[in-house]
Every structure is written in C-alpha cells, then in structure tokens.
C-alpha positions as CSV (number, residue, x, y, z in Angstrom):
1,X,61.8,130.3,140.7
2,X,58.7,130.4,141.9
3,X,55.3,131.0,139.4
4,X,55.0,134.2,141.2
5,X,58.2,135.6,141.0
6,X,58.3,134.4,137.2
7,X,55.4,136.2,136.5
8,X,56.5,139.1,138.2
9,X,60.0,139.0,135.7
10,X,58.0,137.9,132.4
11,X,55.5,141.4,132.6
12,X,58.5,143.1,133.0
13,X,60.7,141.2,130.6
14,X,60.0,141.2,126.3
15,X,59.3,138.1,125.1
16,X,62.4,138.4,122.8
17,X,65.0,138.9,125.7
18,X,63.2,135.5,127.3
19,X,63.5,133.9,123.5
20,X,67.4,135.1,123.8
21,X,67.8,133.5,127.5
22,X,66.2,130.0,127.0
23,X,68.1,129.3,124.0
24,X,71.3,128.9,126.2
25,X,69.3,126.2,128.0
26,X,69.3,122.2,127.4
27,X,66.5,120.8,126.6
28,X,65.4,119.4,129.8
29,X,65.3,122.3,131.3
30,X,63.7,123.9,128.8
31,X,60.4,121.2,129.8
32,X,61.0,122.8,133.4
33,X,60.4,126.4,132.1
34,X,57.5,125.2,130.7
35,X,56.0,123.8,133.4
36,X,56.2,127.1,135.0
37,X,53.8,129.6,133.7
38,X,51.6,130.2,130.9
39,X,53.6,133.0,129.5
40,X,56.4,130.8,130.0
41,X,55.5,127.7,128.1
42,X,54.2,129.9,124.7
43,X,57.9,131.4,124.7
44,X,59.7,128.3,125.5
45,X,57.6,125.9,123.1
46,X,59.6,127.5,120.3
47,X,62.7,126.1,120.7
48,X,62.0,123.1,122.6
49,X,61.2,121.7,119.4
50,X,63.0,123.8,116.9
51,X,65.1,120.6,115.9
52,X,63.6,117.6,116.0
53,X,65.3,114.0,115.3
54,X,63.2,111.4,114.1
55,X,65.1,108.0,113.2
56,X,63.3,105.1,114.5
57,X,59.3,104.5,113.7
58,X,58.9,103.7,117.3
59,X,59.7,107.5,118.3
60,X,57.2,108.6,115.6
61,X,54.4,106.6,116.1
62,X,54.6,107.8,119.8
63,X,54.7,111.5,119.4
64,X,52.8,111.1,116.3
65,X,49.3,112.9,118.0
66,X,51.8,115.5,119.5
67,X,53.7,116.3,115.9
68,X,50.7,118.1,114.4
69,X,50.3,120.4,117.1
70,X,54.1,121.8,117.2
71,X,53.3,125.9,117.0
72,X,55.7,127.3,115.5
73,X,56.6,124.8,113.0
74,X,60.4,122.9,113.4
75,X,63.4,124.8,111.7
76,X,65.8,121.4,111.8
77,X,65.2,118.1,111.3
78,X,66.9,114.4,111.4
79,X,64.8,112.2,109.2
80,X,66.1,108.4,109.6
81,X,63.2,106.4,109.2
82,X,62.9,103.4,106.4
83,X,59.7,101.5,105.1
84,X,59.6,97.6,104.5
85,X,60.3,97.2,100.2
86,X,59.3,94.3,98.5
87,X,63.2,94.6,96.4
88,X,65.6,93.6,98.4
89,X,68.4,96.4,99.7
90,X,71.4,96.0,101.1
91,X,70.7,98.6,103.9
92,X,67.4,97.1,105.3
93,X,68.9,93.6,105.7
94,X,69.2,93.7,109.2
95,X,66.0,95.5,110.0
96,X,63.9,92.5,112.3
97,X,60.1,94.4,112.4
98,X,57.7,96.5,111.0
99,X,56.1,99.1,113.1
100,X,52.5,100.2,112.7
101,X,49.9,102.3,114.3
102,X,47.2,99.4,115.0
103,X,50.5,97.4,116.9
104,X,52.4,100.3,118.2
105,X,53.5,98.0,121.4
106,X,53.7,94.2,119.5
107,X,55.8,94.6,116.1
108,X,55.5,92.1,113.5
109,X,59.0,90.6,112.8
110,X,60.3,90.3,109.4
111,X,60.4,87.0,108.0
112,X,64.4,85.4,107.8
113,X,63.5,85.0,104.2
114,X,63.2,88.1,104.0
115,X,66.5,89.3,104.9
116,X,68.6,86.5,103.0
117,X,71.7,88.2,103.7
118,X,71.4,89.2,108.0
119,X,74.5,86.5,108.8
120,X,76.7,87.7,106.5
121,X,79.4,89.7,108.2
122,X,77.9,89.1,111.5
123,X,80.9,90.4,113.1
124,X,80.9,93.6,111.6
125,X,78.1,96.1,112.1
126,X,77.1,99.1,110.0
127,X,75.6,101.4,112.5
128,X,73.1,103.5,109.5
129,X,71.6,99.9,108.9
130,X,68.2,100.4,110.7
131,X,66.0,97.6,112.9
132,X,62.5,98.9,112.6
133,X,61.0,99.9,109.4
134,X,57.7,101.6,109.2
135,X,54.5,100.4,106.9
136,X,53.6,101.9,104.7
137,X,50.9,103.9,106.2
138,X,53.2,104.9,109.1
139,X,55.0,105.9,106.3
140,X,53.3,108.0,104.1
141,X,51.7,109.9,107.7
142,X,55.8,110.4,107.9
143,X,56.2,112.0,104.8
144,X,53.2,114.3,105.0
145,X,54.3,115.5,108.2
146,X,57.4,116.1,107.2
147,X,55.9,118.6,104.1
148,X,53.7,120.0,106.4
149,X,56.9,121.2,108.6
150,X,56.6,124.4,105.8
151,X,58.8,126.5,108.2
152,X,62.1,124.3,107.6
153,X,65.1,125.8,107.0
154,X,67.5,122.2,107.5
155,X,66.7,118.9,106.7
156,X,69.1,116.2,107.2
157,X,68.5,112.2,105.7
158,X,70.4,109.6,107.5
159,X,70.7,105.9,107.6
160,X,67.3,105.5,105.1
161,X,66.2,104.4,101.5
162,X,65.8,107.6,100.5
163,X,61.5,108.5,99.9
164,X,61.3,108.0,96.0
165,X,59.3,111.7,95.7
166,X,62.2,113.0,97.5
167,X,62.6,116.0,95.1
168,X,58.3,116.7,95.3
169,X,59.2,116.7,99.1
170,X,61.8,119.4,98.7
171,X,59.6,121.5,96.2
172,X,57.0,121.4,99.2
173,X,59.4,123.9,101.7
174,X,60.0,127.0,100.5
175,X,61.9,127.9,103.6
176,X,64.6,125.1,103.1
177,X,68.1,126.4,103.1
178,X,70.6,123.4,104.0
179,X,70.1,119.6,102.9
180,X,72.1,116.5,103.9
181,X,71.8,113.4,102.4
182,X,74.2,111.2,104.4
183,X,74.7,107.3,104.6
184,X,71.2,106.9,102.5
185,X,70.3,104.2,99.9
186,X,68.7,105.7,96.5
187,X,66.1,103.9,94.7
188,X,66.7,101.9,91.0
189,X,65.2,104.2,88.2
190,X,63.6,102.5,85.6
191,X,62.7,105.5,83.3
192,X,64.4,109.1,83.4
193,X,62.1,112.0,84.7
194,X,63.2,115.1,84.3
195,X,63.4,117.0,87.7
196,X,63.5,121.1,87.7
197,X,65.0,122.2,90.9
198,X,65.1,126.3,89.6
199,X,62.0,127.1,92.4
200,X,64.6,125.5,95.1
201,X,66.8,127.9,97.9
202,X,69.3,125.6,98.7
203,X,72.4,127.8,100.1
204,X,74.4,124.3,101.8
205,X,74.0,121.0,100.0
206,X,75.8,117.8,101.8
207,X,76.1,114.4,100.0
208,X,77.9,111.5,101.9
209,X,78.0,107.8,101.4
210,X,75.1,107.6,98.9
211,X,74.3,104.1,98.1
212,X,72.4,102.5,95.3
213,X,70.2,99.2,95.2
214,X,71.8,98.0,92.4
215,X,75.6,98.2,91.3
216,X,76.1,101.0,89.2
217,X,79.2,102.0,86.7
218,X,78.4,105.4,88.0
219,X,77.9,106.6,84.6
220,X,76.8,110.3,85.4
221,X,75.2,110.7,81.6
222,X,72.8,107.3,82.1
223,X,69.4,108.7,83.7
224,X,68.8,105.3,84.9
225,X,71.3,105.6,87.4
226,X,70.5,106.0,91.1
227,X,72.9,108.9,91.6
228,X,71.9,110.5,88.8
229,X,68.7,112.3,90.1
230,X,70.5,112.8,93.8
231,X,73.7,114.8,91.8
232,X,71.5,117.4,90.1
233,X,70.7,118.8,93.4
234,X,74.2,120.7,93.2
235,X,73.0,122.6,90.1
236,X,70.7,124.5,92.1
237,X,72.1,128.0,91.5
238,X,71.7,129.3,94.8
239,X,73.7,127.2,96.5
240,X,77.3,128.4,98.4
241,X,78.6,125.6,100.2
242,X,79.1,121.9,98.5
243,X,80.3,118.7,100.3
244,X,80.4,115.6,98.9
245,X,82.4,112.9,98.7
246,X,83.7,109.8,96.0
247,X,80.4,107.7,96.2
248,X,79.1,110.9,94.2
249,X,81.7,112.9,92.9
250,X,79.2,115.8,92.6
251,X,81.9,117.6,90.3
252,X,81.3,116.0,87.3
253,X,77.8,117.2,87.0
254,X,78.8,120.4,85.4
255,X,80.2,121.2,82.2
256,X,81.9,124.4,80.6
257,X,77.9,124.8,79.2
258,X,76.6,124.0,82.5
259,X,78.9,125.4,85.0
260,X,78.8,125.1,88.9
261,X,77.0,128.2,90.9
262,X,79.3,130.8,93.1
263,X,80.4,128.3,96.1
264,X,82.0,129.7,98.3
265,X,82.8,126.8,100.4
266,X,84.0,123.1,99.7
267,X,84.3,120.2,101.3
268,X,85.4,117.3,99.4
269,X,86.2,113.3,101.1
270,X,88.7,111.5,99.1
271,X,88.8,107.9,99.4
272,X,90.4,106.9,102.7
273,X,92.6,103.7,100.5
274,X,95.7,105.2,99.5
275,X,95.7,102.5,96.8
276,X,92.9,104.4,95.2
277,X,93.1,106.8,92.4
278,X,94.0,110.1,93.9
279,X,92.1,112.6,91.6
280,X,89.2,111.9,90.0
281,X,88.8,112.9,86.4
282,X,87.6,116.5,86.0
283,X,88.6,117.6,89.8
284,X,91.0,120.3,88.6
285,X,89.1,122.0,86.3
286,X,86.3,121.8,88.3
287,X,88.2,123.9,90.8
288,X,89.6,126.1,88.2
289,X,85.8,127.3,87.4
290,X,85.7,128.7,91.4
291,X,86.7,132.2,91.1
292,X,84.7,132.9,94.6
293,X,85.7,130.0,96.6
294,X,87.1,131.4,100.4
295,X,87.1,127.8,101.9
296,X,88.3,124.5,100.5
297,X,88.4,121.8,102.8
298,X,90.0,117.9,101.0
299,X,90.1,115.3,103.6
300,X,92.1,111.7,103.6
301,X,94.3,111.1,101.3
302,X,95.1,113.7,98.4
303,X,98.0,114.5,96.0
304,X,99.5,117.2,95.2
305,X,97.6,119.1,92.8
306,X,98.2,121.1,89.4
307,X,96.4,124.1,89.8
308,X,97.1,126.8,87.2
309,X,98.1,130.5,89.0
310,X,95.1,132.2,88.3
311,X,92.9,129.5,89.8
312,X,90.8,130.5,93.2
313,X,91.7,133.5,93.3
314,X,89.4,134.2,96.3
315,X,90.7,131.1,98.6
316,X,91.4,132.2,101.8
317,X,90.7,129.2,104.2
318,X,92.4,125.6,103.3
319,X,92.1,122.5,105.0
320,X,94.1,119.4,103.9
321,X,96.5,116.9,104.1
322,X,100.3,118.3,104.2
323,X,100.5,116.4,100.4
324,X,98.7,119.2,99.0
325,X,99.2,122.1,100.9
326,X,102.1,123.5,98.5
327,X,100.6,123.0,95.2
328,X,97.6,124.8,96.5
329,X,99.3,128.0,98.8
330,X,101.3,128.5,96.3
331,X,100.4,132.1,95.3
332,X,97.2,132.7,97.0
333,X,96.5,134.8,99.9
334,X,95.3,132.3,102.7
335,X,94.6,133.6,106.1
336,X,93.5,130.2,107.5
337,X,95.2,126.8,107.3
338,X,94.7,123.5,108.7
339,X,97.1,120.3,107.8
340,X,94.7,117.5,108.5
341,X,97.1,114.5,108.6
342,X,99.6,113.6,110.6
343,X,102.8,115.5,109.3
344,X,106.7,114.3,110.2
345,X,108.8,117.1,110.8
346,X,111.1,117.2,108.8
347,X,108.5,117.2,105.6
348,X,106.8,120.0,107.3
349,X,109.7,122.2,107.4
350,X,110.8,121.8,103.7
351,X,106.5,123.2,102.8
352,X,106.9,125.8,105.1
353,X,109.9,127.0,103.4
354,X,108.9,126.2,99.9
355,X,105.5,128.6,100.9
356,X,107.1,131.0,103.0
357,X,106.2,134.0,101.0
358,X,102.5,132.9,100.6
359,X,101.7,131.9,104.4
360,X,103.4,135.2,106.1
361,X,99.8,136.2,106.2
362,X,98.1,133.2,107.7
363,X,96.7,134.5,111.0
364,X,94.7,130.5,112.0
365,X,97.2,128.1,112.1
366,X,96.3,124.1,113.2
367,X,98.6,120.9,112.3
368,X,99.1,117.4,114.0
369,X,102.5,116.2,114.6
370,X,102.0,112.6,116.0
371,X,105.8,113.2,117.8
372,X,106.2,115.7,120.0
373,X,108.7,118.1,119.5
374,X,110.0,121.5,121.4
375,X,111.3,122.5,117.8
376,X,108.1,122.5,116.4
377,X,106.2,125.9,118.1
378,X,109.7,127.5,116.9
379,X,109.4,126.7,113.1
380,X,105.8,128.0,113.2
381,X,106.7,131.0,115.4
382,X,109.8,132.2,112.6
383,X,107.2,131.4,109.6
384,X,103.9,132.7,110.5
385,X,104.0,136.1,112.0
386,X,100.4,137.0,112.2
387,X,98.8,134.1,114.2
388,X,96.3,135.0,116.0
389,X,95.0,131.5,116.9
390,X,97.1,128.4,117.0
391,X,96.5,124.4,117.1
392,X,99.0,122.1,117.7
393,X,98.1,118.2,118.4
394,X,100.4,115.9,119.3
395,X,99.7,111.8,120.3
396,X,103.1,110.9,121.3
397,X,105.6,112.5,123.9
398,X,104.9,115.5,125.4
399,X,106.7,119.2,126.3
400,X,108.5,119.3,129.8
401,X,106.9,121.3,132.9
402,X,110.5,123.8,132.1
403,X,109.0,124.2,128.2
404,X,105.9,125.0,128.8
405,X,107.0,127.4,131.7
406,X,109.3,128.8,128.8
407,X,107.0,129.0,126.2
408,X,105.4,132.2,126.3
409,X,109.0,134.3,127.4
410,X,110.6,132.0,124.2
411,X,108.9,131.4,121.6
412,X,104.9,132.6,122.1
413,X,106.1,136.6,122.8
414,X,107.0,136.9,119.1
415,X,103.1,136.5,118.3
416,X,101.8,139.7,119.3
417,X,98.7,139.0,117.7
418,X,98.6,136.1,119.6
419,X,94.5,135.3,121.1
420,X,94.1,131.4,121.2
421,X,96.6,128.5,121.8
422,X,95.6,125.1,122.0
423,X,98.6,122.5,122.0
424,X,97.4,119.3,123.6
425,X,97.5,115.7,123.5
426,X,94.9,113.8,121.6
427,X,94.4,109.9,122.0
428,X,94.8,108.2,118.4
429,X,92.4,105.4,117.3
430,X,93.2,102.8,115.4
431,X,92.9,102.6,111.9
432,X,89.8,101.5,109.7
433,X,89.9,97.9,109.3
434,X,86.9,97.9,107.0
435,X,84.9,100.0,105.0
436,X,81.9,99.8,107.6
437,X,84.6,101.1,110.0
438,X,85.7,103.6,107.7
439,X,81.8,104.7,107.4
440,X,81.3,104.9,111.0
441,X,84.7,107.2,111.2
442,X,83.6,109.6,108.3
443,X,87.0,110.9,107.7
444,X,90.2,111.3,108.9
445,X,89.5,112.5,112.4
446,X,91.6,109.8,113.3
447,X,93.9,112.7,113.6
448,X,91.8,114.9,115.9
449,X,90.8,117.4,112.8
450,X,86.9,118.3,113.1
451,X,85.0,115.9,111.5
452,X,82.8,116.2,108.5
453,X,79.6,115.7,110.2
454,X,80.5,119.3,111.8
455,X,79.5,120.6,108.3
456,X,75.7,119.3,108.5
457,X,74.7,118.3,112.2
458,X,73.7,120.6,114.3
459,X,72.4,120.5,118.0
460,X,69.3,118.8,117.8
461,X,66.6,118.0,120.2
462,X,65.2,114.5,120.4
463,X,61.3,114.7,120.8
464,X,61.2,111.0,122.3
465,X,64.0,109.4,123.5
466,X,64.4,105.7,124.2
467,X,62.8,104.7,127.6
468,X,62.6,101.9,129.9
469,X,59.2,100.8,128.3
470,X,60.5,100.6,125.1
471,X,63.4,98.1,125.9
472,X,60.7,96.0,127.9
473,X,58.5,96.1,124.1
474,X,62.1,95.0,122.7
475,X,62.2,92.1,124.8
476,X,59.0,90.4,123.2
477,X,61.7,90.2,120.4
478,X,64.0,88.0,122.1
479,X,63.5,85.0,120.2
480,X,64.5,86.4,117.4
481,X,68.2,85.2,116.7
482,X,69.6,88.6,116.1
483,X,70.6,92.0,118.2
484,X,68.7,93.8,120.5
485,X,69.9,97.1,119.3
486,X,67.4,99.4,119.3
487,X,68.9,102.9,118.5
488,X,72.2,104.5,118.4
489,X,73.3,108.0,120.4
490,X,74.5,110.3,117.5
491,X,76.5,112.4,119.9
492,X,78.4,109.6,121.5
493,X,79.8,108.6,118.0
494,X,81.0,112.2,117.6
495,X,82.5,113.2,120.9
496,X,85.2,111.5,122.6
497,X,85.0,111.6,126.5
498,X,87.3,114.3,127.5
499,X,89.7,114.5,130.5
500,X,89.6,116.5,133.8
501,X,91.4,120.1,134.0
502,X,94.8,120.1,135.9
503,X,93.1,123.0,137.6
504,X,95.6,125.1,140.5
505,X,98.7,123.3,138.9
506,X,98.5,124.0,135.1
507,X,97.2,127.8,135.9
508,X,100.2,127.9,137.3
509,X,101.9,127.3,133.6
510,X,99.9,129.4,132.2
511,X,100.2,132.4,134.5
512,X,103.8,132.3,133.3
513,X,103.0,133.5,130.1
514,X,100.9,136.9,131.5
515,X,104.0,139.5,130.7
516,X,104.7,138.0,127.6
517,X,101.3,137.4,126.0
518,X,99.0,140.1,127.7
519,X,97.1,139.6,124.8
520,X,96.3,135.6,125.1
521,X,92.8,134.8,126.0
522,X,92.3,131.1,125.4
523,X,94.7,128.4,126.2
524,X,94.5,124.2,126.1
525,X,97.2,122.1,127.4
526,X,94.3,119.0,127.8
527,X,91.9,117.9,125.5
528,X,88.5,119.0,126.7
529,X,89.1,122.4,128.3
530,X,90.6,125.2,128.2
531,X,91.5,128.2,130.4
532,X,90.3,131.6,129.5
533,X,90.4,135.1,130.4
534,X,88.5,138.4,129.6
535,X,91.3,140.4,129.5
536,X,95.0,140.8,130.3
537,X,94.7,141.3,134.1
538,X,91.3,138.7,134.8
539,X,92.2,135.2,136.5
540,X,92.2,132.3,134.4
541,X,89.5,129.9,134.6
542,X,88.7,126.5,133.2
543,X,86.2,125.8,131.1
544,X,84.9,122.3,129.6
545,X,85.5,122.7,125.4
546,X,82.0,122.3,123.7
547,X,83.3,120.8,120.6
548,X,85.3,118.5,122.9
549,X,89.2,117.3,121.7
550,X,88.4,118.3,118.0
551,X,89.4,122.0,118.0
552,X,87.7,124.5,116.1
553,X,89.2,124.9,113.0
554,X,87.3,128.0,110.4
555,X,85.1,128.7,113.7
C-alpha cells in the first residue's frame, strides 16, 4: 500500500475501525504499518506495545530510553527480571553476570563463590533459573517503570525473586485486574507487616510454584513465613477466578470468620506424585463455601471427593481426572466436562453409567483414551445427547479409512446439536523424571488437555528480542565454565509443532458426513488443523489450529 493510497483510506476510515483491523495483525507487521504514515503510526503504536515481555536486564537496559515514551501506557506485562542478593537463593544460583547501565555491552560476571551450588545437578536444568541479574540501580529504574505503567490491567511475575515492596507495587495500579505470580522465589520475613489489600481490583489471581529462600513448615498462621504475605492476596474480595497450586494451597487462608469472595472459577494443581497426599486438609470445605462457582478445573492426580449434595450448586464446567468425575457430577447440572487423564475404557463406561442422569445435559464433551477404540464415539453418542462440541484424543491406534467414512451416517447423526468434532491423534511425552521436569511441564498436559499457563499467558509482544549482537556480547563470556544460554522462547515450551493437513484426501472423509451432520462446522482428524465451514452447503477448508494440538476446552 502505497502512503498515498493509505492516506486516501485513513481520511475516510475512523480510527476505531483501523484500531479493530491492526489488532488481527502480528507484531511485525504492525512496525510495517507504522512506517507508513503519520496517521498510521499514532493508531498502530497502541497495540504494538500493548503487552510487553521484559525477562532479561539485557532487553531492558536496551529499550530502557524507549520505555518512558510508550503513549498509551502497556495493558499486559511479563516481568522476569532478578537483582544480584547478598543471601544466597536457590533460584539465582546459576545466574553468571550482572548487568548495568554504565556496562550495558561488557557484564561483570559473578564470582564462583558466589554461586556455591552452580554444579550441582549439572545435568538437569530449571528453565525459570535466570543468567543475568540486574543492579541494583537497573533495578530499582525497573521497578519505577513498572509503577509508572498506571494503565495496567495484567501483570504476570515469572522466573524472579519476587521485589520485596511487591504489594506497594500493586497498590501503585489502580487499573490492575489479573495477577500471576508463577515459578517466583519470595523473600525471608524477619518481622510481620500487616498488608491491607481492600483498595486492590484484582478479578483473576494465579499462584504457581512459589518458592521460599529458606525451608518453610508452611505454617499459614506464622507471619514469618514467605508465603504468608503472597497467600493474602486471594482475600481480596473482588476477585472471581483463583488458581493455585500445592506450593501454596491458597485454600487455607480463609476461615468460616474470614471466608473466600464469590469465585466463580477454579483452578487448582494437585501434586503430580501419586504417592502424595491426595487432599489437603480443608479442600472440601473450602469448596463447600462456593455457592457461585460455574468452573472447577483439578489437574494431576485427584481422588474422589466427598462433597455433600448441596455443595456448588452453581457448577456448570468441570475439568478433571476421571477419579473424581463421579463424586463431583453427581447431582449437579454440568454443561461442560473435560476428563483430563488418560481414561481405560472399560472404567469410563462404568462413570458414565453411574452419572447418566446428571450428564444428559452436558452439551462440551473432551476425554483422552490413550487406546483407540471404534466403541468409544458410541458410548458417548448413547450417554450425552446434547453435544454440541466434542473432543476425543487418542495416542495409540487409530479409526480405519471405512470408520471414519461411517461415522457421521453411524454414530455422529444422533447429535443433532452437533457444531465441533475434533478426534485426533496426539504424540505423548514421556513422563516427568524430576521435579525440574515436572516444573517445566506445569501439569498434566502430558495428555494433550490445555495447559495451566492458558489461564494467565496471554499473547504478548516482545519489545526487544534476542539479536545477533547480543550473542556476539555473550561470547566475551566464554571463559566462563558454564552455559551460554541466554533466554528461553516462552511460546516454544507451550506449543508443540503441529502436522500438515491431509488436504484433498481427508475432505473427502469429511464430506461424507454432509447429509448426516448438516449442522457440523468444525472438524479435526490431525492435530494442528481443522476443516471448517460457514454453513451446511460451503466447501470445507483447512485451517492451521491457533491453540495448536491442545484443544479448546471452556473456550
């Protein structure tokens, strides 16, 4: 488009339907649009850097003169950034320089002293463990550029020792709405201060792998504990969604005196060691105090669990290993359910029969079988009547070119409400073999069930990435006995690399289905895409999936 023509279209155009257009674009073309007018770059500056990520010191000292001039202020951003401590913690030990503004380009490396404990597990790497730490004024410039981002409405903490006037930070954005503390290290308090948070908005509150300097007994009643401070953020009593997970156990923060605000949404990560306790003291009559709750979502490994009749009345949505999928159906109206592990058939049949009369309403169905099996789309077809969107994942075996030609005259055409079927193959990964594997993995999306970084991370813009100049600064650290890493690609750890379509051949298959389903619109036979249609008499066409092999489950 020439600066002419785009002229021409932006006098005849509202800013607003611009705003709308650009924010369908990636981020590198939003630079181009930019570059192309005037008009142009004052509509498209405001989303180029409406989420900024900002988790190494090297990134911030080189945007650091562009920062202050970001009009309008950020809306979402990824804080990951650490500063050298003179205590030693656990998380910093294989950070190898300090980065400043007087030696932006020549890093001063940390003493081995320093870092007495680098060797140890050598072979296993925690990936939230940063290289670079700031000083300390890098890092207080951080911080107030962080509070002067007034206009933020998400704020996520990753892979850091935490800023110890975290909650002062907080106080300082009025706007803020969501907060994620994930894979962070608190600081040791030495005397209790009483923290209000009554002026904070929080609606979404996410705490993941918190981890303390010192060992703690995790006693929620000492104020000198590390956690202590980080689990009274949940008592804010605007707050609607919760996830946490068993480094925090946010549910014993509240008492029948001090109970927990209207959620309407939870997200809890068991342990993933099934040796573990299953249920943590308390967890059951925390749940009983949820009269609103629509969405509950339990991940890895979970019992059964004694809920009395009149608890949740409100649950709608359930995600959760097949283990607990009875005891909590069981005489509540859910509309949406997802069976996160890996379910054998047989056991599968005997819940849905046991739940029959509670699921005959469930209209979002999803499940992972491991063993493919033609039986299975039968069972679901006789016991949920009222799908409207269906997930099956299997990893092993797969349905004949004849059953999948069949499926829609057989066993689909008794859905009428029938909009969305995905029944692919997923590629399983192997097992944690460690906790730092186990932290890298999150959850159970071992078993292709959307992981719980879905709940907090959202499409983010990185205002510097890593370039070729940077790795030739990294090189002056090559005597250093140690890796070379310099950052890590979120994304990458999040989205598996996803398959070609089948394209003339699998349309084929699916046209099959057209009499029988005229009202299926979305269907996936491959992880990674999916063939869609407007309406009953438009052509199918291939699409790539955004949210790649891991479905989208409560979307």
């Amino acid at each position: 488009m020439s600066t002419a023509a785009s002229s021409s279209y932006s006098m005849t155009l509202p800013n607003e339907l611009w705003l709308s257009i650009f924010e369908y674009l990636p981020s590198q073309s939003l630079r181009n649009v930019i570059l192309t007018s005037k008009s142009f770059h004052a509509i498209a500056t405001r989303l180029l850097y409406k989420h900024l990520i900002l988790t190494s010191p090297t990134s911030f000292v080189t945007a650091y003169s562009a920062l202050s001039s970001i009009q309008p202020s950020p809306r979402a951003l990824l804080l990951g950034i650490s500063t050298l401590v003179e205590r030693p913690v656990e998380q910093l030990k294989e950070a190898v320089a300090v980065v400043s503004f007087a030696e932006a380009d020549d890093w001063t490396p940390i003493p081995l002293n320093r870092q007495t404990n680098r060797y140890r597990c050598f072979q296993i790497k925690d990936i939230y463990q940063p290289r670079f730490l700031a000083d300390a004024t890098v890092y207080d410039n951080l911080l107030t550029q962080v509070t002067s981002f007034t206009s933020l409405r998400q704020l996520v903490f990753r892979g850091m020792l935490l800023p110890r006037d975290l909650h002062s930070i907080l106080r300082d954005l009025p706007h803020l709405r969501d907060l994620a503390v994930v894979h962070c290290t608190v600081h040791f308090t030495g005397v209790f201060i009483d923290v209000d948070h009554t002026s904070l908005k929080l609606q979404s509150l996410t705490l993941l792998d918190i981890r303390a300097v010192f060992p703690s007994n995790d006693d929620d009643t000492n104020p000198r504990n590390p956690r202590t401070r980080l689990r009274m953020l949940a008592k804010v009593p605007t707050i609607r969604t919760l996830t946490y997970d068993h480094t925090v156990w946010l549910h014993r923060v509240f008492t029948s005196s001090s109970p927990p605000p209207p959620l309407t949404a939870l997200d809890v990560k068991f342990p993933i060691q099934k040796d573990r306790p299953r249920v943590p003291q308390g967890f059951i009559s925390f749940l009983e105090t949820l009269p609103s709750l629509r969405t509950l979502i339990l991940r890895n490994h979970v019992p059964a669990l004694s809920l009395s009749p009149s608890a949740l009345p409100a649950l709608c949505a359930i995600s959760a290993p097949l283990s607990a999928i009875s005891s909590i159906c069981s005489g509540r109206n859910i509309i949406k359910l997802d069976i996160r592990d890996e379910v054998v058939l047989s056991p599968l049949y005997r819940a849905f029969v046991e739940v029959h009369s509670h699921l005959s309403r469930v209209q979002e169905l999803s499940l992972f079988v491991g063993d493919w099996d033609d039986e299975v789309v039968l069972a679901i077809v006789a016991r949920f009547p009222n799908l409207t969107k269906l997930q099956v994942r299997y990893a092993r075996g797969t349905p004949s070119e004849d059953t999948i030609l069949g499926m829609g005259s057989r066993t689909l055409y008794a859905l009428p409400h029938l909009v969305s079927a995905h029944i692919f193959c997923i590629p399983l990964l192997p097992l944690p073999q460690s906790i730092l594997e186990a932290r890298k993995r999150d959850d159970d999306t071992v078993y292709g069930a959307p992981g719980i970084g879905d709940t907090y991370f959202e499409s983010m813009h990185d205002i510097d990435t890593v370039t070729d100049t940077l790795i030739e600064s990294v090189r002056s650290l090559q005597q250093l006995p140690f890796s070379q890493d310099v950052s890590v690609d979120f994304m990458d750890e999040q989205e598996p690399r996803t398959s070609e379509p089948f394209d003339d051949y699998t349309r084929e298959l699916i046209i099959a289905w057209n009499r029988t389903c005229p009202g299926l619109r979305t269907v996936q036979l491959h992880p990674g895409w999916v063939w869609r249609r407007a309406d009953c008499i438009d052509y199918w066409a291939a699409r790539s999936c955004e949210s790649g092999i891991w479905g989208d489950v409560f979307g």
